[in-house]
ROZAKE-369962 format. One line per field, with one value per residue (C-alpha): residue in one letter; x, y, z. Coordinates in nm, 4 decimals, decimal comma. Layout:
N
residu (A | ...)
x (X | ...)
y (Y | ...)
z (Z | ...)
//
This chain:
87
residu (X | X | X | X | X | X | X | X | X | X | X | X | X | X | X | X | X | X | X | X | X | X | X | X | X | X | X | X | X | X | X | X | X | X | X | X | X | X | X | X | X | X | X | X | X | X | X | X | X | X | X | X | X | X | X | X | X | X | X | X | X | X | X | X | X | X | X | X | X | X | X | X | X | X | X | X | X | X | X | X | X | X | X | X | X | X | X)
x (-4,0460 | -3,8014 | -3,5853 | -3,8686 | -4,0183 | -3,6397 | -3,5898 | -3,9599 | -3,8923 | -3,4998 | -3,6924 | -3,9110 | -3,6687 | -3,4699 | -3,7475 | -3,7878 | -3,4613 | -3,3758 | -3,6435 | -3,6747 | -4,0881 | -4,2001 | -3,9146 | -4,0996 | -4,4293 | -4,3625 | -4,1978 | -4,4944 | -4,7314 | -4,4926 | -4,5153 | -4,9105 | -4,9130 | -4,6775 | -4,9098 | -5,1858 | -5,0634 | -4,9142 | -5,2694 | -5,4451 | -5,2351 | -5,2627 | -5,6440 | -5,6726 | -5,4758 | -5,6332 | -5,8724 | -5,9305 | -6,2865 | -6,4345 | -6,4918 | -6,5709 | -6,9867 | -7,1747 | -7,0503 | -6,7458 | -6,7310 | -6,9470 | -6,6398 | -6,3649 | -6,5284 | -6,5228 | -6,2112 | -6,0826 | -6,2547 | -6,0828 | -5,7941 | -5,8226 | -5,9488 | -5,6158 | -5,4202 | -5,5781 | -5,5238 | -5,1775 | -5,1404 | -5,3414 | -5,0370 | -4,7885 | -4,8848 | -4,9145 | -4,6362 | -4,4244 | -4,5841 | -4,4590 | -4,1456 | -4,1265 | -4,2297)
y (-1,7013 | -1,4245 | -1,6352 | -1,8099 | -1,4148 | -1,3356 | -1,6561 | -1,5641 | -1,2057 | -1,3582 | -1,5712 | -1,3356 | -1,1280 | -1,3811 | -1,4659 | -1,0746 | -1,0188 | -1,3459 | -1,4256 | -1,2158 | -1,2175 | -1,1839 | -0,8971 | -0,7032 | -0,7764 | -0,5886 | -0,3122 | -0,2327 | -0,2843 | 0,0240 | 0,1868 | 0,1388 | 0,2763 | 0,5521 | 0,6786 | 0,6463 | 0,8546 | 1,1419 | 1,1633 | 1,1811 | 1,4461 | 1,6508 | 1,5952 | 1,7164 | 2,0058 | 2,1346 | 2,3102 | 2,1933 | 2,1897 | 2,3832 | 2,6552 | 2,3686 | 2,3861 | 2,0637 | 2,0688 | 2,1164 | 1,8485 | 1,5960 | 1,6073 | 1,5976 | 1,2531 | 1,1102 | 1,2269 | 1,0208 | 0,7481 | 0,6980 | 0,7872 | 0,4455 | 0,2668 | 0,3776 | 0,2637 | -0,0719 | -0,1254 | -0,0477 | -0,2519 | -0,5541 | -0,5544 | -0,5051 | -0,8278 | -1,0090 | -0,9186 | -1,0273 | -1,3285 | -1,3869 | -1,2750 | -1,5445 | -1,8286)
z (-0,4603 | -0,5586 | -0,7444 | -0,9426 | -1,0458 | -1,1153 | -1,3593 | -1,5466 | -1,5729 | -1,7647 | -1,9457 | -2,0716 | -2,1663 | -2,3289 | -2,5188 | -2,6255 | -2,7132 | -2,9370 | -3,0732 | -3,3737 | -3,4329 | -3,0739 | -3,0802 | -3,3897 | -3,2845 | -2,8883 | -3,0818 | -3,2951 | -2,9891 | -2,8134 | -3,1545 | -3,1578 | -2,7770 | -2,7872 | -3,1023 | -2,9002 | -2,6364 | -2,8722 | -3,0481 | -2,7333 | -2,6098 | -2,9264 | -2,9113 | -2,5704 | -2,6068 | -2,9500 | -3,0031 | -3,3612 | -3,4571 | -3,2160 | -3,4956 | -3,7544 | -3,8648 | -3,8796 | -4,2253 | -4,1880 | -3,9622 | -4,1463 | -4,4042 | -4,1268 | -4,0181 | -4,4130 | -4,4542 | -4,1383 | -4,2679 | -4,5869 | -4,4117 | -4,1993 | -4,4899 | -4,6786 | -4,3343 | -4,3223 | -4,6742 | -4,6722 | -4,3618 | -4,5113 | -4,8132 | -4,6213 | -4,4267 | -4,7660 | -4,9012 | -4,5662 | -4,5604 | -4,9091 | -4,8267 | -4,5612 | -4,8117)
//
């Protein structure tokens, strides 16, 4: 049973290392996590808004949105033009 976990867990990692678009894709999922993590942390630890007035905070949250909308936009080209690259 050992040896069988042993030979996935190589395989797996085989798989990882040499193969060049699972590689990318795990790195940007540990990219995506360790972000996570930081921005949690900084959340929890600020006290950033706490002095903000409805207002004020009203215009945070568009502000975040258009933020994300510029993210997933630049995300959504940046897909394209890899996938054009790979044509």
């Amino acid at each position: 049973m050992l040896k069988l976990v042993i030979a996935l867990a190589l395989i797996g990692a085989a798989t990882v290392l040499f193969i060049r678009r699972t590689r990318e894709w795990l790195i940007e999922q540990l990219k995506g996590v360790s972000d996570l993590f930081v921005i949690l942390l900084l959340r929890f630890t600020s006290q950033f808004g706490s002095e903000l007035t409805e207002d004020g905070k009203a215009e945070q949250n568009l502000w975040r949105e258009q933020r994300l909308r510029n993210l997933r936009g630049l995300a959504l080209r940046s897909r394209e033009r890899r996938e054009n690259e790979t044509k």
